[in-house]
C-alpha positions in Angstrom: -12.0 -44.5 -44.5 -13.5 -44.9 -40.7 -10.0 -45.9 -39.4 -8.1 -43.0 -41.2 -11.0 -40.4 -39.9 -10.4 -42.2 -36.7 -6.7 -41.5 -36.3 -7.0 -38.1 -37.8 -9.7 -37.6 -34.5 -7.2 -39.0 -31.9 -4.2 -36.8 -33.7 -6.4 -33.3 -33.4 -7.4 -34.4 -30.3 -3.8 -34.7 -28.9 -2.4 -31.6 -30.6 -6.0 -29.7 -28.7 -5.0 -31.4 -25.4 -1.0 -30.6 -25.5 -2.2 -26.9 -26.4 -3.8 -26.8 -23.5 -1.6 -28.1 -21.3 1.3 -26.0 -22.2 0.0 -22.6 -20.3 -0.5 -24.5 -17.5 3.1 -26.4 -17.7 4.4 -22.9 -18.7 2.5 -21.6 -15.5 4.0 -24.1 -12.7 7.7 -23.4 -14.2 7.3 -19.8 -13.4 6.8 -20.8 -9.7 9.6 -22.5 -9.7 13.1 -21.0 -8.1 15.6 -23.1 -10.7 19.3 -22.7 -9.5 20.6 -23.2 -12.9 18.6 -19.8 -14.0 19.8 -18.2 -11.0 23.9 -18.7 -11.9 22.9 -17.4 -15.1 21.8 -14.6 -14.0 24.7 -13.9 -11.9 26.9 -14.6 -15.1 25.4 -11.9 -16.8 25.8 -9.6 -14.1 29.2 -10.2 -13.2 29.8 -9.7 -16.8 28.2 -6.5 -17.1 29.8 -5.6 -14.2 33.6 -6.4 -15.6 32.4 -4.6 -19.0 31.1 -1.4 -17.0 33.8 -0.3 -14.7 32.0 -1.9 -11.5 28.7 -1.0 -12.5 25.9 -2.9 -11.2 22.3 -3.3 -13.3 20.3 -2.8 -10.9 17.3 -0.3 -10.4 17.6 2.9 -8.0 15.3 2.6 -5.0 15.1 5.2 -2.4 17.6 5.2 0.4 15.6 4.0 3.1 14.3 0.8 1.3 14.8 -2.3 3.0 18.2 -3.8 2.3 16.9 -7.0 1.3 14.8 -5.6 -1.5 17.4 -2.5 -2.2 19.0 -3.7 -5.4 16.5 -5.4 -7.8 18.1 -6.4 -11.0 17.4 -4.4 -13.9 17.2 -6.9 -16.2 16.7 -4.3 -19.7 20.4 -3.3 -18.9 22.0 -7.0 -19.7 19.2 -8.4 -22.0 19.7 -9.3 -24.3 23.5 -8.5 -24.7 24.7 -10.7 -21.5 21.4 -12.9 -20.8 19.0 -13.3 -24.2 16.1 -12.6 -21.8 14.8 -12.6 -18.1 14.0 -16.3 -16.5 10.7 -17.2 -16.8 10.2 -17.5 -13.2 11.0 -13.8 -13.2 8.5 -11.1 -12.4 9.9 -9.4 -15.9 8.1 -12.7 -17.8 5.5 -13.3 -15.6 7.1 -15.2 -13.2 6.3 -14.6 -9.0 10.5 -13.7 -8.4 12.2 -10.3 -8.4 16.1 -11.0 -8.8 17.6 -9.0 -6.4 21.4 -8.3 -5.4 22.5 -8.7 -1.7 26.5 -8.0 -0.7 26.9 -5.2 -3.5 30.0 -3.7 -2.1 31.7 -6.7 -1.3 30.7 -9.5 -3.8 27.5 -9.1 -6.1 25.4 -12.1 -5.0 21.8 -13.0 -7.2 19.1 -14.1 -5.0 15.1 -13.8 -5.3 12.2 -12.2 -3.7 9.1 -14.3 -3.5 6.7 -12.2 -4.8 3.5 -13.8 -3.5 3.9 -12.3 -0.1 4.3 -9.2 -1.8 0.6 -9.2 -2.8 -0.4 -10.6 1.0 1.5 -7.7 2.5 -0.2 -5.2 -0.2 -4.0 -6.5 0.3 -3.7 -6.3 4.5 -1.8 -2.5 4.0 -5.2 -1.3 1.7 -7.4 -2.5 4.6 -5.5 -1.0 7.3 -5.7 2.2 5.3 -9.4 1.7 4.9 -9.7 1.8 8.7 -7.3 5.0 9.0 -5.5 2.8 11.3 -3.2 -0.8 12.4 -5.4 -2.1 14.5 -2.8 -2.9 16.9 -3.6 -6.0 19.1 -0.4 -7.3 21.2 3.3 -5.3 21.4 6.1 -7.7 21.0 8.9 -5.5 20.9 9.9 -1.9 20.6 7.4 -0.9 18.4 6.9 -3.6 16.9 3.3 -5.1 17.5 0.6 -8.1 16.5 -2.8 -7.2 14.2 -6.0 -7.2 15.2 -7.0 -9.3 12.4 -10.8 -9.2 13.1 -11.1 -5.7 13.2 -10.0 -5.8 9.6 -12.7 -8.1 8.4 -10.0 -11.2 8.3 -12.1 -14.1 9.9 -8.8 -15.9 9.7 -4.9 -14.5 10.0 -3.4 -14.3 6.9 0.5 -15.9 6.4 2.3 -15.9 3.7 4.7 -19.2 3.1 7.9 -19.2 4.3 10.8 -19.4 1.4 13.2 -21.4 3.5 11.3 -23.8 5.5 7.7 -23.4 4.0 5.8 -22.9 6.6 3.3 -20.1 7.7 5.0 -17.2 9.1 3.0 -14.5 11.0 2.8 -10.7 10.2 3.2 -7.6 12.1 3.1 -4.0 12.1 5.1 -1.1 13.2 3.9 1.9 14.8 4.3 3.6 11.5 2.2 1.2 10.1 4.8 -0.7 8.1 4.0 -4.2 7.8 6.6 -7.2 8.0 6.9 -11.0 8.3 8.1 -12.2 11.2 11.2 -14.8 10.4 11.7 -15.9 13.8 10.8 -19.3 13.4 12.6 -19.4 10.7 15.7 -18.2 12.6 14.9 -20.4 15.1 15.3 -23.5 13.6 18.3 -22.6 11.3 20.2 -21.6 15.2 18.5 -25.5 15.9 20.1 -27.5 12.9 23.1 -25.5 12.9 26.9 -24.5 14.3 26.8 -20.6 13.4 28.1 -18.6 15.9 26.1 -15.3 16.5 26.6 -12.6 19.1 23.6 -11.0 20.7 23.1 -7.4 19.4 24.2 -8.2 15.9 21.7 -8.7 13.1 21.4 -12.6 12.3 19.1 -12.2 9.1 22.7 -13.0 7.0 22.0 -16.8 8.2 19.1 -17.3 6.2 20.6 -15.5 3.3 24.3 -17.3 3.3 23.3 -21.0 2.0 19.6 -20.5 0.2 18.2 -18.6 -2.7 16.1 -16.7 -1.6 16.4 -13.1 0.8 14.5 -12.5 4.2 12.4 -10.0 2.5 10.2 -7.9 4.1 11.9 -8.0 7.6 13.1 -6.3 10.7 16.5 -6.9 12.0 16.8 -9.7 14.8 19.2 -11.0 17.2 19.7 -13.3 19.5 18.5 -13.0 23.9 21.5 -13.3 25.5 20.7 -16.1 28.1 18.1 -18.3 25.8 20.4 -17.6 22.3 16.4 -17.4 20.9 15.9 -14.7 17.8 13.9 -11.8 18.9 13.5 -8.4 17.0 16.7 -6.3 17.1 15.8 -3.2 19.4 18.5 0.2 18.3 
């Protein structure tokens, strides 16, 4: 009798302990950016595209919106006819990725937005308007300028983590107080490892996008200086 209670205690206990677990496992997947998700995503757009005369699902945005974060996919318009529903790593099913579209006119390509520096972006925008104003510290470029973090409260910068490489990449503000990460390092040392060929005065952001996931969101354009071939923000 003490042996069967016994195993029925370590059985309850494991079914109580893989309960548990599950939400967090769950959790950790939608943080993940799986490729496999990601070409079937693009399967179900260019099928609803074939279907619909060129049509793409995607949401309207508002003309001036960034390019990178233009065409989100609307995922209610190929669930669950094309796809039976939005990845979980998708900010549809509570996941930290928007599926966007980049190349629309040309050739429909699925990439993702990494939402987390979304919410970094958001928080240091509602204490700027707190203030009334960017407490502008350093100018960079044509109106484009470094934060005065302190002045904010901030008793260290905030970052948010860089999608290609992972590391920290700085913010900064526009005189009309838009706020945007600054991908040079990241341009930097994809120029480094690489052969591309750029031209000073056109936008380089296309050689993060070509061979990764993920889209420079959140970004000005950059080039290259003509003598040092470094990225620096593209001044029209």
């Amino acid at each position: 009798m003490k042996i069967k209670m016994l195993v029925f205690f370590f059985v309850l206990t494991a079914i109580l302990l893989s309960g548990c677990m599950y939400p967090n496992e769950e959790l950790a997947q939608n943080k993940v950016p799986y490729k496999d998700q990601i070409e079937a995503v693009q399967t179900a757009v260019n099928e609803f595209k074939k279907d619909n005369g060129g049509i793409l699902p995607i949401k309207t945005k508002e003309a001036e919106t960034p390019i990178y974060q233009k065409y989100p996919i609307e995922f209610k318009r190929i669930s669950p006819k094309y796809i039976s529903e939005p990845p979980g790593n998708a900010y549809e099913s509570g996941g930290i990725f928007q599926y966007v579209l980049v190349d629309v006119e040309t050739n429909p390509t699925v990439k993702l937005i990494d939402l987390r520096m979304t919410e970094t972006i958001r928080e240091l925008k509602l204490r700027m308007k707190t203030t009334g104003y960017p407490p502008y510290k350093e100018q960079i470029a044509r109106n484009v300028f470094t934060i005065d973090y302190k002045k904010l409260g901030y008793k260290t910068a905030p970052f948010v983590a860089s999608p290609y490489t992972n590391q920290n990449l700085s913010l900064v503000v526009t005189g009309s107080a838009e706020v945007y990460v600054d991908y040079r390092p990241d341009l930097y040392q994809k120029l480094k490892n690489s052969k591309i060929e750029v031209k000073p005065g056109e936008d380089i952001r296309s050689i993060l996008v070509s061979d990764s996931m993920f889209v420079p969101a959140y970004s000005l354009p950059y080039t290259i200086e003509e003598k040092t071939k470094e990225p620096i923000f593209l001044e029209e």
